[in-house]
C-alpha angles and dihedrals in degrees: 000000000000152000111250135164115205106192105186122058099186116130098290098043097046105066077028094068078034091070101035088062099040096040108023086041086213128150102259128199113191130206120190127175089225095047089207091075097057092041079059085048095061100037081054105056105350128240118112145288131227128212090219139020092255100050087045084053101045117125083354112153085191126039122185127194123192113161138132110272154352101282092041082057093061093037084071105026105041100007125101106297091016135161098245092058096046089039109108114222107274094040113127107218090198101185118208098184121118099240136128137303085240098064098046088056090052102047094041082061088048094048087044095061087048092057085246130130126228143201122189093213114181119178137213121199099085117228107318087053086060090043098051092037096239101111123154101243116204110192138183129196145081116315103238091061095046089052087060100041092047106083092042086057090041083084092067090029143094085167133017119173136168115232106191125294134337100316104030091096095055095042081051091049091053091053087052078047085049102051091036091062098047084039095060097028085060096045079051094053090047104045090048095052090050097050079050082060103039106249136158103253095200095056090046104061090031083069098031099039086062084058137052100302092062118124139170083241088050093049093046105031119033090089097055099044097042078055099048104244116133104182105100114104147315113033135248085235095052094048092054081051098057089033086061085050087048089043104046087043092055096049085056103050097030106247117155109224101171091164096051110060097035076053079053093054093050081055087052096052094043091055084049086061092055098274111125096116099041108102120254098273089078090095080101094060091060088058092045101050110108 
């Protein structure tokens, strides 16, 4: 059992911290911005909750961060009562925010001065894979200090995988943004187009989905949007978000991601239609508007 801090209780760090407590059977101290989610946190599964990031991160072995953005994460990592400054050498920060290259760099740097370690640990799974503790984990880092991090982030986790130094989780993370949003944006296409020509959905992606068009998205996704229900997950708002990140990365190192961001502006026109909180599969919604 260990020590371990988990500042953001938004719908992925909630059941998140949840796990860590249950499974990994750790003592767990919450921080949440609206301190009435962490107080439901506690009443939930025990532990403890802190009034700021650093007391939440006080004498922590393990601190997890999981907020919105990049300045949110150093709101609670670098800002005033943050984690860094309350973190005792030896301590691991392992982020799990969606958030840029740049900061994990950054904060790696911060957490280094300090005689910490850090992982910049990005997930994939949306909300029932938090729920249900089989995210994807990305991480980047050393590998001593992964090695050390890994069986605490085992309790949230089906795969967790390093993929090269500080940054490399979060750069991983943008390529899962990139196919998902070619993924959806093509089952959009295609539902929409059989619906055009008449077709039973249902049948059709009970025969496609077993051959080389088959997809997780396919498989999970193809009922609700062919009915029209767009509640199911990740939201229009936060994949703009992590397009932005695609986007700004790519004008730095030079990819061409031509599908991407015109997949981005259909976000954009779906959140114009009053979509910002359907999930991402509401691209359909945008083909199917009269």
């Amino acid at each position: 059992m260990a020590k371990v801090a988990f500042i953001g209780m938004g719908v992925m760090g909630y059941p998140m911290a949840g796990h860590l407590a249950v499974k990994g059977g750790h003592d767990v101290t919450v921080y949440n911005r609206t301190a009435a989610k962490a107080e439901a946190w506690v009443k939930q599964y025990g532990g403890k909750s802190g009034q700021t990031p650093a007391a939440a991160a006080d004498g922590a072995e393990f601190v997890f961060t999981c907020v919105g953005n990049d300045d949110d994460l150093r709101f609670v990592t670098i800002g005033k009562d943050g984690v860094i400054g309350a973190m005792t050498p030896g301590a691991i920060l392992i982020d799990n925010t969606t958030a840029s290259a740049e900061v994990a760099r950054e904060l790696s740097a911060a957490a280094a001065a300090g005689g910490c370690g850090f992982i910049d640990a990005p997930v994939s799974g949306g909300q029932a894979g938090a729920e249900n503790g089989v995210l994807t984990v990305m991480c980047g880092g050393d590998e001593t200090t992964f090695e050390k991090a890994r069986p605490v982030i085992d309790a949230y986790a089906r795969m967790v995988g390093l993929m090269g130094a500080v940054g490399a989780g979060q750069l991983t993370k943008m390529i899962n943004q990139i196919c998902i949003a070619g993924l959806v944006q093509g089952l959009a296409e295609g539902i929409h187009f059989g619906k055009q020509a008449g077709l039973d959905i249902d049948k059709v992606v009970e025969v496609i989905s077993k051959g080389a068009a088959g997809s997780w998205q396919m498989e999970n996704r193809h009922k609700t949007m062919n009915a029209g229900k767009y509640d199911f997950g990740f939201a229009v708002d936060w994949m703009r978000k992590d397009l932005d990140i695609v986007l700004t990365e790519a004008r730095r190192n030079g990819a061409k991601l031509p599908v991407t961001a015109l997949v981005d502006q259909f976000y954009g026109d779906v959140q114009a239609m009053g979509g910002r909180r359907w999930d991402t599969s509401s691209l359909l919604a945008r083909l199917d508007r009269k």
